[in-house]
N, C-alpha and C positions, 0 to 999 in steps of 0.2 A: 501933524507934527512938522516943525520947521526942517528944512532940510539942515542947519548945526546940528539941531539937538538928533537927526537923524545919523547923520555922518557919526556924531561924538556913540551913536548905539553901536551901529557898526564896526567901530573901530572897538570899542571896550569888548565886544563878544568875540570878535576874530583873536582880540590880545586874550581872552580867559582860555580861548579853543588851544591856541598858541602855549600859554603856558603850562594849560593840563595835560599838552602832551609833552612837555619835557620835563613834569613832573614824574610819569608816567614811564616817562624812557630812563629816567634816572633810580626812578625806585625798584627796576630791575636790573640795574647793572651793579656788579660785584664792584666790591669797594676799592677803593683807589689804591697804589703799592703804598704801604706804608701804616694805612691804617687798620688796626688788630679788629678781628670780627670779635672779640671779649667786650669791644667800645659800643656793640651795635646791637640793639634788641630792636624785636616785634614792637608795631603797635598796634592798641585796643581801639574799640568803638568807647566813644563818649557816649558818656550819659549825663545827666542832672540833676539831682536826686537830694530832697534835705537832709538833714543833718539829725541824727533820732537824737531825741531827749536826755541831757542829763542827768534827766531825774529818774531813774529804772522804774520808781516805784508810780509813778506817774501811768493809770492805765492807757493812756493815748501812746506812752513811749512805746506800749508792748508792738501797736500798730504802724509807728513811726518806719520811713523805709530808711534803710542803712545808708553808710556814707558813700558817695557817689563813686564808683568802679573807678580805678587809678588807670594812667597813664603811662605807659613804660619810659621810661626815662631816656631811654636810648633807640635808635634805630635800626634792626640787625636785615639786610638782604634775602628777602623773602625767597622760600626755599621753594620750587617749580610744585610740589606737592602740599605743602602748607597753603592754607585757606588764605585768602585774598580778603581786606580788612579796609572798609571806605574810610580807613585815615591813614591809606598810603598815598591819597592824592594830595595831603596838606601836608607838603613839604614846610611850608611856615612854621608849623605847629609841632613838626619832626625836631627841625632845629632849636624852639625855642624849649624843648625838654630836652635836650640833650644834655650830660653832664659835662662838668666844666673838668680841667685839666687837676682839678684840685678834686673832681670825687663829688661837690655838690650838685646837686640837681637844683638848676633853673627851675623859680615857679613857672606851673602852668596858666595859661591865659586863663580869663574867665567862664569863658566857653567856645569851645571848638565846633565851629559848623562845619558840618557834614560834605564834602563834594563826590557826588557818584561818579563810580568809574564804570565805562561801557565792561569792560572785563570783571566786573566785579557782581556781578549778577546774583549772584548766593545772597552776598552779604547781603544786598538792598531786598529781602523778600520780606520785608518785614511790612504787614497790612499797614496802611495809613490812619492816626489814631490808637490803635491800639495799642500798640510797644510803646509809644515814644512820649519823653515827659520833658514841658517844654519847646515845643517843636525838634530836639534832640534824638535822635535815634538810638536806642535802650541797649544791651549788652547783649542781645538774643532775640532772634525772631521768634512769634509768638510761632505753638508749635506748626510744624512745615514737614511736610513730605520730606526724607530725607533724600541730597541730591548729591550726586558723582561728587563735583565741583569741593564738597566741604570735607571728601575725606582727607583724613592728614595722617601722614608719612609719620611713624611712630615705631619703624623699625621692627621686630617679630611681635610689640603690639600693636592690638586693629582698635582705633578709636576712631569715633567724629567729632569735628571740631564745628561746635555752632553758637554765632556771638562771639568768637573766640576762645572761648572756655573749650575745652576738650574732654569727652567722655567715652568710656568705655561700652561696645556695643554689645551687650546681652538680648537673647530672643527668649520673651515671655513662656514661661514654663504654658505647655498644654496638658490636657486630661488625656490617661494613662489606663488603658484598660487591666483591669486587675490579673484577668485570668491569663493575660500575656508576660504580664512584670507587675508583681505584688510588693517589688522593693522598692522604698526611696530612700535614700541615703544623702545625706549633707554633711554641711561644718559647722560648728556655730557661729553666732556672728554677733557683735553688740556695736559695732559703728553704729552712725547714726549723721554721717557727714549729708548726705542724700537730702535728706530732711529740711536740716538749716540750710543747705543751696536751695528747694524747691523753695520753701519757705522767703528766703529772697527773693528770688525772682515776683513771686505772687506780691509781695510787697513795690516791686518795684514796676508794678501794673503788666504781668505778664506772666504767660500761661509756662511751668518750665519744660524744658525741652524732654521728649519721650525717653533719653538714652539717660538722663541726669537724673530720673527714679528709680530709686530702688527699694522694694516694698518692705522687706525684710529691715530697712535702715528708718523708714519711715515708720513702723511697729513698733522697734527695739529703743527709739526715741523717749518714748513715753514710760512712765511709771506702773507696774501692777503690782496689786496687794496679795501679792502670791506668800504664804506662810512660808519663813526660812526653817531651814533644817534643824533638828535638834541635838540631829549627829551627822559627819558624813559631810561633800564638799555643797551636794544641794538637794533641792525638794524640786518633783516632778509635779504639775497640776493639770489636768487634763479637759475636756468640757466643751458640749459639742450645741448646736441649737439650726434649728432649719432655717435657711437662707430665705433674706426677703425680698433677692432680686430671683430665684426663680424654686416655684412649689417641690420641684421634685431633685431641689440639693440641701445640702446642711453645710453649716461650717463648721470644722472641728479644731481647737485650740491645744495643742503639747506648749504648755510653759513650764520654765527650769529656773528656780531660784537661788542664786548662789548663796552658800553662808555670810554671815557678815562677821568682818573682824575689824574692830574699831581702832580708835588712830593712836590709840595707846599700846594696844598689839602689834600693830605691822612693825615687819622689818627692818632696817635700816635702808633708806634709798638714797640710791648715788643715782643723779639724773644729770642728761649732759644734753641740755637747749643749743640745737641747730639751727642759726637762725639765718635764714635768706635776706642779707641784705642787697642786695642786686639793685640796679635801678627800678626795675619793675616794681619795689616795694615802695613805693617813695609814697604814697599816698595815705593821707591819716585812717583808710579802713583795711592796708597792711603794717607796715613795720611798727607804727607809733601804735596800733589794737595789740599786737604781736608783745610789743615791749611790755603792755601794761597787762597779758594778759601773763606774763614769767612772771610777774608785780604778785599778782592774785596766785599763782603758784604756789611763790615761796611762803606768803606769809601761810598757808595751809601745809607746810611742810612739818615734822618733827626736828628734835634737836639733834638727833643721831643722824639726819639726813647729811647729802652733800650738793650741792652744784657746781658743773662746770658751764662755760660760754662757749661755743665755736661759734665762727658766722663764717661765711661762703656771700664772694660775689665775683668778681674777676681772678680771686683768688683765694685762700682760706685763712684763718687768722683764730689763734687762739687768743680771746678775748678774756676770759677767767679761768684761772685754775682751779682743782675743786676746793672750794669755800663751804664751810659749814653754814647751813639753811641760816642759824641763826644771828650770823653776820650780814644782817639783812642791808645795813648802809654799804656795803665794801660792793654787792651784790648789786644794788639801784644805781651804784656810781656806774660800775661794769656798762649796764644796761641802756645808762645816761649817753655813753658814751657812742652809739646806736646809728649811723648813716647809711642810706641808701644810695648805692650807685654804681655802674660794673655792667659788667657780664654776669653770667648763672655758673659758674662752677657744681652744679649740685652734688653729682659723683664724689668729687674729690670732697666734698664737704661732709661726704656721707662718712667716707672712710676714714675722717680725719677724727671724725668725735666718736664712731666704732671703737676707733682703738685705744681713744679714753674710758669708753665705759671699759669694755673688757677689763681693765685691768683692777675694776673692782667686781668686778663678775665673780659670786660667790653663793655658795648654798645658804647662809644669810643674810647675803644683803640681796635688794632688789636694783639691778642696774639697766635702765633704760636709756632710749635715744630718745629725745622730742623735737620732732623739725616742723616748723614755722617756716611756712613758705607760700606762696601763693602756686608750686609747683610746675615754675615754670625754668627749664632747663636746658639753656644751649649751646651753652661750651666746653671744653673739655672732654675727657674720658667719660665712659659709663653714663649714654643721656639716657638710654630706656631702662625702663624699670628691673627687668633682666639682667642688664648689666650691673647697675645698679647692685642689685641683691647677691649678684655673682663672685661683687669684690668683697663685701661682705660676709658672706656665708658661711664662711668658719668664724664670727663673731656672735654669730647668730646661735649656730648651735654651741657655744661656749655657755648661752641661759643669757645675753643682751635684749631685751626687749626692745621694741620702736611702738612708738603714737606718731601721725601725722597729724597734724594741725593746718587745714588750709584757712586763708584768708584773701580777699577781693575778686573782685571780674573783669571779666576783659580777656585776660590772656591766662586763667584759672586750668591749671590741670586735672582735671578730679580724677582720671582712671590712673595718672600715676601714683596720687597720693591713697588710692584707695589698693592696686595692687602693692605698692611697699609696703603696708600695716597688715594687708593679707599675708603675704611671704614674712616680714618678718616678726611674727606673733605677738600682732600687736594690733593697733585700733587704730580708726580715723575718725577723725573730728572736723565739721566744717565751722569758723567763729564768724559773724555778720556783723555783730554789736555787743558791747561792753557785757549788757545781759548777758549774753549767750557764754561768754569770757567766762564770766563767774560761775554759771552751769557746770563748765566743762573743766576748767582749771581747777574747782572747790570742790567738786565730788566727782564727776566723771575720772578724771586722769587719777587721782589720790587712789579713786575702787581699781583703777585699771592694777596700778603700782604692784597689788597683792594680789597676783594670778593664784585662784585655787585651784584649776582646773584646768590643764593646756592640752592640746590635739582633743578636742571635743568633739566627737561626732554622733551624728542619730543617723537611726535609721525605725524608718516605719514599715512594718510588715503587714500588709493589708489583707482581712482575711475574703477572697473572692466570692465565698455563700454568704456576707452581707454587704462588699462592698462593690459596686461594677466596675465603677470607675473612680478617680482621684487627679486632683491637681494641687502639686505644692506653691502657693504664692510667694514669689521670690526667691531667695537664696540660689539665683540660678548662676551667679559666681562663686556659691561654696559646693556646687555640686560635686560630690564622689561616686565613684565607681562602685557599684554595690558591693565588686569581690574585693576592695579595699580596706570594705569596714574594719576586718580585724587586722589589717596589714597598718601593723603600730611605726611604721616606716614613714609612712603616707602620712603628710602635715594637716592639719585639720586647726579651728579657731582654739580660742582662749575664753576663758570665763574669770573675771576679776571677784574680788571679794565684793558681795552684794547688787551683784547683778543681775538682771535678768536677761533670758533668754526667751522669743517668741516669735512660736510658729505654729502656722495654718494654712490648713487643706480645706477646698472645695472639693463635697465628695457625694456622690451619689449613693442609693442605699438598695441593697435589693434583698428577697428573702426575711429571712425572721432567726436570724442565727443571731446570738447577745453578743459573740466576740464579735469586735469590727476589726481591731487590729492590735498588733504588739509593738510598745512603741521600745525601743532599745539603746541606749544610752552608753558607749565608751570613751575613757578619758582616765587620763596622766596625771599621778602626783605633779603637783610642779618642778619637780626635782627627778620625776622617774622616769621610766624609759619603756616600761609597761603597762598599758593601760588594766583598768578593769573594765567589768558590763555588767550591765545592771537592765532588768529587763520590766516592763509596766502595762501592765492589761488596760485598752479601751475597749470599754462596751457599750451596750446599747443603756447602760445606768448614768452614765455621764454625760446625756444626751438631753436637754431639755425639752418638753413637746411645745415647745415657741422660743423666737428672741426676747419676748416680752423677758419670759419668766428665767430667762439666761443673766448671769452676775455682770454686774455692772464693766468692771474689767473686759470681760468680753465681748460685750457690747463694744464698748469703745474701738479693740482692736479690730474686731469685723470693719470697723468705721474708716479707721486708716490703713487698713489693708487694702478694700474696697475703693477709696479713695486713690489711693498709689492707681489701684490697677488701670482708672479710668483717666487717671494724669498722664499715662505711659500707653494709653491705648491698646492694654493686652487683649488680644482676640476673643478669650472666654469671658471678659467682661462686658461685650458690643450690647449694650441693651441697658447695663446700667445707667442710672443716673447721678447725679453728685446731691442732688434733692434730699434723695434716699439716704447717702451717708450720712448728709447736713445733720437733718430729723434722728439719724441714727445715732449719732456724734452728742447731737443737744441732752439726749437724757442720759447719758454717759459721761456726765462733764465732772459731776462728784464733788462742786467745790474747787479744783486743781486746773491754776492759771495756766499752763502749757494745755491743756484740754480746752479751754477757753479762747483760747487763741486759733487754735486748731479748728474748731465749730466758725471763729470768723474768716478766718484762710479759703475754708470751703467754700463761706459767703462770696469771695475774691473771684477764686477759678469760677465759680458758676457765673457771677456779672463777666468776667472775662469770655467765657468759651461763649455766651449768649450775643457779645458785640463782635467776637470770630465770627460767628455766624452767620452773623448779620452785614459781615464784609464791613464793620467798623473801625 
């Protein structure tokens, strides 16, 4: 090398040394007097990611990965406890998203290269090859020992924040010996947000993080052909078959079928869309999916229905008053109307469209909240979910429903938007792609609308001369206290019109005694303050003597139970394979494209955890 072109190396590495660290000294110093921290958000990791298909009906769209994780529009003073994120050394790329004094977001560059920062050690764990598309570094490390470094400061909630998305930390339910505690008791549950996040991530070549499954979400996803009731709020279906990952368990299946009441029966609903315009929304897989998925809403609304607008971003802003469903132009203009930029108000935003619904809160109409948001909240009153729910709570118990609807990665809250729809009896939904929109907006949210059943709880009474031991798969965030069951004080899920409910025990068998267990079912008019209980014998008659010869339904869920457990690496599952589910998934498929998808997802994480392995 000539000694120029040596000097001109020298000199450009000393000047990059140089500027990374006044990059570095600047991106932790508190903002200058003057400027409002409502101006400054978080930034995400990039990623790179095509753009899915058009055409929904197109089977390649099904496999197509979602639109590339947004950019937060603003820069907000990383907080000494919040996770450290390698796009705080591109100060360039800070500013050249920043919003303008008018509220628009600056386009983002075409792509953001990555600079590591020595302090930033979490973020970069990510295997070489594996996560990243593009030479790009992906929105999550594939899964990773979790470490000190990633937990984030969430106030009286504990979550971990990895990729920047944040999740809620649940510990894998374990087996429970009978003759000690014969009780399990839960809530019900029909989220299904878990699902379409894991579901992304595998689309976007990567394995999802252990705290971001949740098996019960991953289950409740899917469709079963459980007979609806022919009186009464639902049908109980029971049905048990020997495990094929080990000789000496069974899997036993409690599914609960809501009634169905069609769209000519329900209610009158008054719904008041919350929507996050913040700059963190700025990217066309939040605000612009968000806008068109209210689009897909309205037109499945009734003529008796109503809609109002709020949005929250540095501040809050009543965007439509309530408008009848079927002034659908007055409504598209509203929505037309739609910019991202700000700060996160979310609090205040909560309270603001609260107190809209309330005041159509009636024993017949149905008035819910719908908030669209990527759930991510930093200014303002009320940033944890607690508080949150706390300003609330007398709107709550007035009969207010909430759905939370998240959208993008990066900077993705799941444990908030999943505890707000817990507390306020209500559901969570994750949307990734236009598909998913129409899923969720055309029949998910419409069934949620007509709660037939609210504070839902089970419980299972295991009888100890046949069973030794049990483990409940999932629901280890609707766990109850068993002396709660009858205590109708105590919150518990919701069941919408035509839904199901599904759940499953790993359980070991001992003896020759036919009861195994009693399964026990309490739950609330939607209007009453009493529950009833209804009580359901499993025996050893509901037991198949193989999977083989076990219904198809069942098969399937054995399949993504099983799958969840070994995505989330729960202890009782160490020995399974994904092999096993694949095979167990394929002849459960029945014809039904969400089954179909699901048999190649497994395809996914198996070539994924095989190039983990392989230090790919």
């Amino acid at each position: 090398m000539s000694p120029f072109f040596s000097k001109r190396r020298v000199s450009f590495v000393s000047g990059a040394l140089v500027c990374a660290s006044l990059v570095s000294a600047c991106s932790s110093m508190e903002p200058a007097q003057g400027v409002s921290r409502t101006e400054l958000r978080p930034q995400a990791v990039a990623t790179t990611q095509s753009t899915p298909s058009k055409d929904e009906g197109d089977a390649r769209a099904l496999a197509a990965p979602p639109p590339p994780p947004s950019t937060p529009a603003a820069k907000k003073p990383r907080d000494a406890a919040a996770p450290v994120t390698v796009e705080e050394s591109e100060s360039a790329n800070a500013l050249a998203s920043a919003p303008s004094s008018s509220g628009a977001v600056a386009p983002e560059p075409a792509m953001r290269r990555e600079m590591p920062k020595k302090e930033s050690k979490a973020a970069m764990s990510l295997p070489m090859g594996a996560g990243a598309v593009g030479g790009i570094v992906a929105p999550a490390p594939l899964q990773q020992p979790m470490e000190k470094s990633k937990q984030q400061d969430l106030g009286d909630d504990k979550g971990i924040a990895q990729g920047g998305n944040t999740f809620e930390v649940y510990k894998p339910n374990g087996f429970t010996e009978t003759a000690k505690d014969a009780l399990s008791t839960f809530a019900a549950d029909v989220d299904t947000a878990s699902y379409s996040m894991a579901r992304r991530y595998l689309q976007n070549g990567q394995l999802p993080p252990t705290h971001a499954v949740r098996v019960e979400e991953f289950v409740n996803y899917f469709k079963y052909r459980y007979t609806p009731p022919e009186e009464g709020a639902f049908t109980v279906h029971m049905e048990g078959a020997p495990s094929p990952f080990n000789a000496r368990r069974q899997f036993v299946r409690v599914g609960v079928q809501g009634k169905v009441v069609s769209r000519s029966q329900r209610k009158p609903a008054h719904l008041v869309f919350l929507v996050d315009t913040s700059g963190s929304m700025a990217s066309s897989d939040k605000l612009p999916l968000a806008i068109e998925s209210i689009k897909v809403a309205v037109k499945n609304l009734n003529e008796n229905d109503t809609v109002a607008l709020v949005t929250y971003a540095g501040s809050t802003r009543d965007v439509l008053a309530p408008t009848p469903a079927t002034d659908v132009k007055k409504i598209h203009a509203a929505l037309d109307t739609l910019v991202a930029g700000g700060g996160t108000a979310m609090g205040s935003g909560m309270e603001t469209a609260y107190k809209h619904a309330v005041k159509k809160a009636a024993g017949g109409v149905v008035s819910r909240v719908v908030v669209l948001t990527d759930g991510d909240a930093n200014i303002g009153p009320n940033l944890t979910p607690k508080d949150m729910l706390a300003s609330v709570q007398k709107y709550v118990s007035e009969g207010v429903t909430l759905t939370t609807v998240g959208f993008g990665m990066g900077n993705y809250h799941d444990s908030l938007m999943e505890q707000l729809a817990d507390k306020g009896n209500g559901n969570s939904f994750y949307v990734d792609s236009m598909k998913e929109a129409r899923k969720v907006f055309e029949t998910q949210l419409t069934g949620t609308l007509e709660v037939i059943a609210k504070d839902v709880k089970f419980q299972v009474e295991f009888n100890p001369k046949a069973v030794s031991r049990y483990r409940l798969m999932g629901y280890e965030n609707r766990d109850i206290a068993d002396k709660d069951f009858r205590d109708d004080k105590v919150d518990a899920g919701e069941i919408g019109a035509g839904h199901t409910v599904t759940a499953l025990y790993e359980v070991e068998l001992t003896g020759e005694a036919q009861d195994l267990a009693t399964v026990r079912i309490r739950a609330k008019a939607p209007n009453g303050t009493e529950a009833k209980e209804q009580a359901f014998p499993l025996t050893r008659a509901n037991l198949k003597p193989s999977m083989e010869a076990a219904s198809t339904d069942f098969r399937f869920a054995v399949a993504v139970a099983a799958t969840a457990d070994i995505l989330r690496a729960a202890p009782a599952a160490e020995g399974w394979t994904l092999a096993t589910t694949q095979k167990l998934a394929e002849g459960a498929v029945a014809g039904d494209s969400d089954r179909t998808e699901f048999v190649r997802l497994i395809g996914q994480a198996r070539a994924l955890t095989t190039a983990s392995a392989n230090g790919r």
